[in-house]
C-alpha positions in Angstrom: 0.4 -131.9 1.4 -2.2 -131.4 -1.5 -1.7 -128.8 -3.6 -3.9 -125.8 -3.1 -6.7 -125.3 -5.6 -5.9 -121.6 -7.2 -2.6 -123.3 -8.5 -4.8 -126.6 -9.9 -7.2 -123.9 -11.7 -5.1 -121.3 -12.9 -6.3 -117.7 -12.4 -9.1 -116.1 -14.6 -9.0 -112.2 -15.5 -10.8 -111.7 -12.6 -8.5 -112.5 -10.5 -6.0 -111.5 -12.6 -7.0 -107.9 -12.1 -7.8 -108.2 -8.5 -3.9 -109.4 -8.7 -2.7 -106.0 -10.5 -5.6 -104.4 -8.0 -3.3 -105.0 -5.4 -0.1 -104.6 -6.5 -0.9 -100.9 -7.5 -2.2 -100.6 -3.7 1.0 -102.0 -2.3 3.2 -99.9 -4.5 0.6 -96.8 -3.3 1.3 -97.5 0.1 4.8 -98.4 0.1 6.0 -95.2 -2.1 4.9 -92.6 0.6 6.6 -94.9 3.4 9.5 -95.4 1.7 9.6 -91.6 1.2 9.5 -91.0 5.2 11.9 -93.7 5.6 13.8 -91.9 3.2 13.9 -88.0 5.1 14.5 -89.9 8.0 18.0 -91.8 6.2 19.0 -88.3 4.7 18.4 -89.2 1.3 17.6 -86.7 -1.3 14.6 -86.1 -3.3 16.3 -87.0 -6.4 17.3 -90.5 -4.9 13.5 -90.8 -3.7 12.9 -90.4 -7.1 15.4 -92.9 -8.6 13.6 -95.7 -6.6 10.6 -95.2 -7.7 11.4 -95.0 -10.9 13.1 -97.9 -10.4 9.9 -99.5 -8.7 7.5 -98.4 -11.5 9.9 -100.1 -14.0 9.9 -103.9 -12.4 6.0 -103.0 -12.1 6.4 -102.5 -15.8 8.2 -105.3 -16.7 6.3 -107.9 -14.5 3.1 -106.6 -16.4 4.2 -106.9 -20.0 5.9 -110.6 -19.0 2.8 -111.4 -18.2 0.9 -110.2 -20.9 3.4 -111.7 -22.8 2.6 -115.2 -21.3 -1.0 -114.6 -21.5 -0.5 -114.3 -24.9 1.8 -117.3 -25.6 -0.2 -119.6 -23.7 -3.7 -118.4 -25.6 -2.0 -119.0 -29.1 -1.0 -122.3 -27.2 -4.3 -123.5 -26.7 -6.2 -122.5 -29.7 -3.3 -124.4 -31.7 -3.8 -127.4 -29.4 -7.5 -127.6 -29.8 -7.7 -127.6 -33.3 -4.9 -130.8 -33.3 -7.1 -132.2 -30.5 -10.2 -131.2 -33.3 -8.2 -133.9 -36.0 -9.3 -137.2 -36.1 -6.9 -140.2 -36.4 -8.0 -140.6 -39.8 -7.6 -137.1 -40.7 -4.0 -137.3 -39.2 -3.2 -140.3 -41.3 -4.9 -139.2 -44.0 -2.3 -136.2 -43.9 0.5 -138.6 -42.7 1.1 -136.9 -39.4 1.4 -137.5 -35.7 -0.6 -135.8 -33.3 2.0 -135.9 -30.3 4.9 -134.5 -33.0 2.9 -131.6 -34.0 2.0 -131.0 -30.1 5.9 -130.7 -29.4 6.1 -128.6 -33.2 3.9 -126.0 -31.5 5.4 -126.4 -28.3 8.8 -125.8 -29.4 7.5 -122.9 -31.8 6.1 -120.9 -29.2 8.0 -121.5 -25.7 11.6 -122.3 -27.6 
């Protein structure tokens, strides 16, 4: 089976947003149902509260993980480019090798 194309291209902010777009509509709808789902079980306000709470906090962390990702993998690339930007004579000249420094930067970044 091939492998669809939005995983090939990677996402760009626009659909990044339209990503966070709906996940703040899912969480929208969910939080009212959950809430009548709730009255229904005999829970409490203060345990309808608890949840989501806990909802807006994995909401929260998946956003900054990804921001911090985004980040990472920007500083990745611009590192990349400028050793893709070296010539080999620049690289011997400075007694380096292009595919150590790309696993340097690799390992200094990602861990």
């Amino acid at each position: 089976m091939p492998t669809p194309v939005w995983i090939r291209t990677g996402l760009t902010g626009y659909a990044l947003s339209a990503m966070v777009h709906c996940n703040i509509f899912f969480l929208q709808c969910t939080i009212p149902m959950s809430c009548f789902v709730s009255i229904k079980g005999g829970r409490t306000g203060r345990e309808n509260a608890a949840r989501e709470g806990t909802l807006a906090m994995i909401f929260n962390d998946l956003m900054t993980r990804a921001r911090t990702s985004i980040a990472k993998r920007k500083q990745y690339n611009r590192l990349v480019a400028e050793i893709d930007s070296f010539s080999s004579r620049d690289l011997a000249d400075m007694r380096a090798d292009r595919s150590e420094m790309l696993y340097q930067i690799h390992k200094q970044i990602y861990g």
